[in-house]
C-alpha positions in Angstrom: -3.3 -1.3 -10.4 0.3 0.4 -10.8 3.2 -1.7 -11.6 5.0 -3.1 -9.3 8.1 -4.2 -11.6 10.1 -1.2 -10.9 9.7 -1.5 -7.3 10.6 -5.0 -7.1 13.7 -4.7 -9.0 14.7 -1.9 -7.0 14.1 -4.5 -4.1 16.2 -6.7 -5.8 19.3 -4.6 -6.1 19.0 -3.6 -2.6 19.9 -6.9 -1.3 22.4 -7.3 -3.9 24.1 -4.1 -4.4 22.4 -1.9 -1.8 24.8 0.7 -2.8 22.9 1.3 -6.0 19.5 0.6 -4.6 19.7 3.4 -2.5 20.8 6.0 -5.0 18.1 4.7 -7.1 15.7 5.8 -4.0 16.9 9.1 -4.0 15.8 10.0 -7.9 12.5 11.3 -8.8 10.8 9.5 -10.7 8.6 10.2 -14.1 6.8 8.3 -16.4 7.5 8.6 -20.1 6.6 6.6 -23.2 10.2 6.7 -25.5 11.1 3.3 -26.4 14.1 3.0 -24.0 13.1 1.6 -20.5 14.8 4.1 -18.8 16.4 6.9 -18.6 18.2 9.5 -16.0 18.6 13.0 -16.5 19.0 16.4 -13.8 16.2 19.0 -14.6 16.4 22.3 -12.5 18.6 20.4 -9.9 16.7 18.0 -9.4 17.5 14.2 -10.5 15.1 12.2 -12.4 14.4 8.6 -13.3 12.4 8.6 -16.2 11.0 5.2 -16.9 8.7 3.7 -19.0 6.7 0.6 -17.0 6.2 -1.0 -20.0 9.2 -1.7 -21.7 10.7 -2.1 -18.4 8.5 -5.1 -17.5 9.6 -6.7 -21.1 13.2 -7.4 -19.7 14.5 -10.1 -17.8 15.1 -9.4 -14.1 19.0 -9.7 -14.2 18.6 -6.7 -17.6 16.3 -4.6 -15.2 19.0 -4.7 -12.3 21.9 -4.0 -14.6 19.7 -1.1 -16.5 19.0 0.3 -13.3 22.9 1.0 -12.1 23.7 1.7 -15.6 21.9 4.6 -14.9 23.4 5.3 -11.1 27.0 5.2 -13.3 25.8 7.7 -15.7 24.5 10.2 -12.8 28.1 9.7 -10.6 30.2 10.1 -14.2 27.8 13.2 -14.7 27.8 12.5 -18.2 25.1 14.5 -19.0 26.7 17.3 -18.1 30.0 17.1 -19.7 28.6 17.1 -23.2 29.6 20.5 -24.0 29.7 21.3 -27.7 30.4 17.8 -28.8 27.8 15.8 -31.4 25.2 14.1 -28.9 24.7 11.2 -30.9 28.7 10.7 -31.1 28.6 11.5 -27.0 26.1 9.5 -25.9 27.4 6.6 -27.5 31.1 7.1 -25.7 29.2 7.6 -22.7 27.7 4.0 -22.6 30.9 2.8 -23.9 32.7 3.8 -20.5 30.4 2.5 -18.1 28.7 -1.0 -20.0 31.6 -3.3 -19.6 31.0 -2.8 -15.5 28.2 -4.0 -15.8 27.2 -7.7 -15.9 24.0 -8.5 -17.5 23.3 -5.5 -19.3 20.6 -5.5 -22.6 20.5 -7.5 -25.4 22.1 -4.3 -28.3 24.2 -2.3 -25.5 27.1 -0.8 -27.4 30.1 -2.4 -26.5 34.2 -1.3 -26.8 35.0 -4.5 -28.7 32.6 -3.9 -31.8 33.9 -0.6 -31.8 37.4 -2.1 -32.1 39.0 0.1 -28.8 39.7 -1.2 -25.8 37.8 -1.1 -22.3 38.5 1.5 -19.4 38.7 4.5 -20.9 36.6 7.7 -20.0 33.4 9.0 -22.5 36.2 11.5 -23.6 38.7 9.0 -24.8 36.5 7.1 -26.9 35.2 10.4 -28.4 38.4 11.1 -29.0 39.2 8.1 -30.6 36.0 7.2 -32.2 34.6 10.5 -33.4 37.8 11.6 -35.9 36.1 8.6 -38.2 32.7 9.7 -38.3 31.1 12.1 -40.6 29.5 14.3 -37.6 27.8 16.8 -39.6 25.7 18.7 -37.1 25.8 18.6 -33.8 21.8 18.0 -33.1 21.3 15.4 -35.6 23.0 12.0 -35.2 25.3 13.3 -37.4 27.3 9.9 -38.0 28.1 8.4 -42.0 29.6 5.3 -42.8 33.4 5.9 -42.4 35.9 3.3 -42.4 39.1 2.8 -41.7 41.9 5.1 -43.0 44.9 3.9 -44.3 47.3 5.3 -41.3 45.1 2.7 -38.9 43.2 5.7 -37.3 40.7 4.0 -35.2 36.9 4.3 -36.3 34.3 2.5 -37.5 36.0 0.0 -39.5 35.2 -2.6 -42.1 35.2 -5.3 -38.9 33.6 -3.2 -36.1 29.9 -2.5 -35.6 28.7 0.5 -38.5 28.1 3.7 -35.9 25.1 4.5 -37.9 23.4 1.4 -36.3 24.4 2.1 -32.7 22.2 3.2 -30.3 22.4 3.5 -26.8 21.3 1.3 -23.7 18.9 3.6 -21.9 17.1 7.0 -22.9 19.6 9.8 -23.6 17.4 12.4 -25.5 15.8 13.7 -21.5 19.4 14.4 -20.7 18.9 17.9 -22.9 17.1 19.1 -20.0 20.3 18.7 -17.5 21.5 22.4 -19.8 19.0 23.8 -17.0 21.6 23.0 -14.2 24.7 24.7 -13.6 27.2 21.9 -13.8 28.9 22.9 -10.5 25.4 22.9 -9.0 24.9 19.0 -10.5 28.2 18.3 -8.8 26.5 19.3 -5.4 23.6 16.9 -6.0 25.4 13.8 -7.2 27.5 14.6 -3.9 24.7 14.7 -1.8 22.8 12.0 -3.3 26.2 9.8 -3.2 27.2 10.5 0.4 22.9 9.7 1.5 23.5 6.1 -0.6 26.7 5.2 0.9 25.4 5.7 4.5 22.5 3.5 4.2 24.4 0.7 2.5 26.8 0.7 6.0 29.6 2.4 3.9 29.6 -0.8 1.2 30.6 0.6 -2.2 31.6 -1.9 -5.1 35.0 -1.7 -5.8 34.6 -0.7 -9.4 33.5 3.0 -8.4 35.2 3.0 -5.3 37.6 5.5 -6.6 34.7 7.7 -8.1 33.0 7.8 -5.2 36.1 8.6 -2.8 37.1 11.5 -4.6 33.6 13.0 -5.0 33.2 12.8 -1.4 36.1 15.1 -0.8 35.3 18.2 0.9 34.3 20.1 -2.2 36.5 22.7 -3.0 33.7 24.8 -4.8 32.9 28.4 -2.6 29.4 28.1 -1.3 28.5 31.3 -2.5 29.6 29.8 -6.1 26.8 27.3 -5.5 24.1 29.5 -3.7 24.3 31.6 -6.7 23.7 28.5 -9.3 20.9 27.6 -7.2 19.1 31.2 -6.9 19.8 31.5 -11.2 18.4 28.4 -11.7 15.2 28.8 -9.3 14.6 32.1 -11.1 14.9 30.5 -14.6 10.7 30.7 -15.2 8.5 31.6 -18.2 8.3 32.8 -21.5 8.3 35.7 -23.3 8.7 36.6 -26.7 11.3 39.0 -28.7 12.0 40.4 -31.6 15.7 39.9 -31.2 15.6 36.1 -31.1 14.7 34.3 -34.5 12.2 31.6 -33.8 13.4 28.3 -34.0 10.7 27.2 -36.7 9.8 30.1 -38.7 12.8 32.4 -38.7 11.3 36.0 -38.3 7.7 35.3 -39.7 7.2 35.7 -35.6 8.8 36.2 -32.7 11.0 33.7 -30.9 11.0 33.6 -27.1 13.6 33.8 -24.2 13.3 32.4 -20.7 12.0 35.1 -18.1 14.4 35.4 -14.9 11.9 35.6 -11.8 13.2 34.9 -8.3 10.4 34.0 -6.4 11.9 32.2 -3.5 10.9 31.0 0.4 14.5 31.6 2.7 13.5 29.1 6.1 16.2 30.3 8.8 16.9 27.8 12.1 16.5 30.6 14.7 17.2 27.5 17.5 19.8 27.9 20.0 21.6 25.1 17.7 22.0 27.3 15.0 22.5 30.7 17.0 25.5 31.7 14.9 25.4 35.6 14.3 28.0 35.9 11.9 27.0 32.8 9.7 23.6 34.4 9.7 24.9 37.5 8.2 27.1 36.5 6.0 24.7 34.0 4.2 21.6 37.0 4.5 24.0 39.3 2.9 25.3 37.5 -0.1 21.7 36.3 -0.7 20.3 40.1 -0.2 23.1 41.3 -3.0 21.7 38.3 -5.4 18.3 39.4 -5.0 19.1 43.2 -5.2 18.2 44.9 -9.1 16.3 41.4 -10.3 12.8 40.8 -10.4 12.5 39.1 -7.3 9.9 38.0 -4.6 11.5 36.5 -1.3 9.4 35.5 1.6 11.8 35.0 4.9 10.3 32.7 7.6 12.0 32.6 11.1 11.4 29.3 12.6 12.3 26.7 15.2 9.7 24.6 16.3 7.4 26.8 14.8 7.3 29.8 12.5 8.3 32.4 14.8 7.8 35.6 11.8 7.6 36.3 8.3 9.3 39.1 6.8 8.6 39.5 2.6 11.1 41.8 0.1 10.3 42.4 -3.4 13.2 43.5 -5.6 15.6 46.4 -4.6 14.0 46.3 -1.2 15.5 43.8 -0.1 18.0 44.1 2.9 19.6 41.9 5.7 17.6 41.5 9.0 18.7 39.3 12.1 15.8 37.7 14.7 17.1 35.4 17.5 14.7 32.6 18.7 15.9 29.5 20.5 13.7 26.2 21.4 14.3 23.0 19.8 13.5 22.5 15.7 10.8 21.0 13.1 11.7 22.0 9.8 8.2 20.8 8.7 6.8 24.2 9.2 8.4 26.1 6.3 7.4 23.3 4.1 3.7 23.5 5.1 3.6 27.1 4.7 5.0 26.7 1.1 2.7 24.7 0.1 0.2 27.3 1.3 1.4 30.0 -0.4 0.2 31.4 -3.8 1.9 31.8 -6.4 4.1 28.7 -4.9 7.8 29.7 -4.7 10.2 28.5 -7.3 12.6 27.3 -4.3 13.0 27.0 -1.1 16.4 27.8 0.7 16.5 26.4 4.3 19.7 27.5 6.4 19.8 25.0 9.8 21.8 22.1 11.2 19.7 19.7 9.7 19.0 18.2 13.2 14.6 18.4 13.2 11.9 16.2 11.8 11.3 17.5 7.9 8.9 15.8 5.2 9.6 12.6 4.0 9.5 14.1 0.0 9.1 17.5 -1.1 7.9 18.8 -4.5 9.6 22.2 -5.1 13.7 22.4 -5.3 15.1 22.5 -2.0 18.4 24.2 -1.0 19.5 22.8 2.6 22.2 25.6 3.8 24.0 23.4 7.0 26.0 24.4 9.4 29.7 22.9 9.5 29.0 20.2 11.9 25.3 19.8 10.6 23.4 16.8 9.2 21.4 16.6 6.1 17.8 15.9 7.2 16.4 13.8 4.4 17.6 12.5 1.4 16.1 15.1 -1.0 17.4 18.3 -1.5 21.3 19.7 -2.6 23.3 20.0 0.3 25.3 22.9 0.9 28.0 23.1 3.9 28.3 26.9 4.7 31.3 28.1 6.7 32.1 31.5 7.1 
């Protein structure tokens, strides 16, 4: 019988802090077997919860609760995103630094600001900052960390009295969050957003006061052009496969053999709202034609489906064939269509890229990445999915 301990605790936090229960629903989740409990990460655009049952059951209900919006903070700081080229050891650390002393109840071993001798409040970058001049980073894979001490001009580091770095770890599972490098960081913005906005609605608008701020300014209009985003979404879709080359060394045996590089295919499925709703001609065109001059000189397969209630027709472009066409339909929608047909479809698309008003019954969880292209007075139709408001 599966475990029911994650569930529960989810439960839990929806009665308590409802605002963090519902984000937690809007995560995929996988199982893993690291030693953490947890651990969140964004693959591909999509958010994950990757959580081993096991170790998770070993901690008290109060640690499970607190483990679990540690991990809501770490997705709405998008810390696994703003590692850039710093030490991920060093990072990660700072990273739980900011967000632990929020957080009552938290594991038995969490890092805390006060056996790092600096103060609480401060952003991951400010403890890096001021932590990471007294380490011995070495490399930036490895944990790169020796046992520095405290200069004679009062630098901050590891001193003599604070917790040696080389012992720290962190609270949750940080070595999944080398799989967010798949997602544009703009495009992770976009997510977070969407994700952020679903949780606050179905907790009646109650966010606790401690990332009220946070969550205020990420729900401002976003300033990022939609076709900035559309493309992050179509480069990531298309990022599938392997093949090798000469040029790259291999990572383990230098040039003995070849290494590999990622293959760029766009195989993609485009649903288009052709109900009266959504009857906008020049929206239409404009989204059809920056998608068309993506597409155009890649290796690309796009399958078009025109529907309302129903698919209405199916239009298919491969490569530089790939032009700009306009069908008008009308009716009332279901967007459940374009998702049925994708799952009928071999090879399966790498994405799908749904332009509608969001206002139609759609599946209540979907299994390939999901671009939902609204209208400006449109409504996102599910939780799942990165929202994108297009206005032309």
């Amino acid at each position: 019988m599966k475990s029911r301990v994650l569930e529960n605790a989810i439960v839990r936090l929806l009665k308590k802090r409802p605002f963090y229960g519902e984000f937690i629903l809007n995560l995929h989740r996988v199982a893993v077997t690291t030693a953490h409990a947890l651990g969140v990460t964004i693959r591909d655009g999509i958010p994950l919860l990757c959580v081993n049952e096991q170790a998770f059951a070993a901690l008290a209900p109060g640690s499970q609760e607190a483990l679990l919006e540690h991990c809501v903070k770490h997705l709405l700081h998008l810390h696994m995103a703003r590692r850039k080229e710093r030490n991920r050891h060093c990072w990660d650390i700072c990273c739980d630094l900011a967000i632990n002393p929020t957080i009552e109840g938290m594991p038995a071993g969490s890092p805390m600001p006060a056996e790092f001798e600096v103060p609480d409040g401060l952003a991951a970058e400010e403890y890096y900052a001021l932590l990471v001049p007294g380490f011995d980073i070495g490399n930036l894979s490895g944990r790169g960390i020796g046992a520095a001490q405290r200069d004679h001009g009062g630098e901050v580091g590891a001193g003599d009295s604070g917790e040696p770095v080389e012992q720290a770890g962190t609270s949750d599972d940080h070595s999944c969050w080398q799989e967010s490098d798949s997602t544009p960081l703009r495009l992770a913005e976009e997510m977070v957003r969407s994700i952020t906005r679903e949780a606050r609605l179905k907790s009646d608008g109650e966010v606790p006061a401690d990332i009220l701020n946070l969550v205020d300014n990420l729900l401002r209009p976003s300033a990022i052009p939609w076709r900035q985003v559309l493309r992050q979404f179509v480069a990531t879709a298309g990022r599938v496969g392997r093949q090798s080359t000469w040029q790259r060394e291999h990572r383990r045996f230098n040039h003995e053999v070849p290494g590999t590089r990622k293959r760029h295919r766009l195989n993609l499925l485009i649903g288009i709202d052709v109900s009266d709703s959504t009857n906008i001609l020049a929206l239409r065109e404009s989204f059809a034609r920056e998608l068309m001059g993506i597409a155009r000189g890649r290796d690309a397969q796009i399958t078009v489906l025109y529907a309302n209630s129903r698919i209405q027709r199916v239009e298919s472009f491969k490569g530089e064939n790939v032009h700009a066409v306009s069908y008008q339909g009308g009716g009332f929608t279901d967007l459940r269509p374009v998702f049925e047909y994708a799952q009928s479809m071999s090879p399966l698309p790498a994405a799908i890229i749904y332009i509608t008003d969001g206002f139609g019954d759609a599946p209540e969880q979907m299994e390939f990445p999901t671009l939902w292209v609204l209208t400006a007075d449109g409504e996102k139709p599910v939780p799942w999915g990165v929202e994108l408001r297009l206005e032309v």
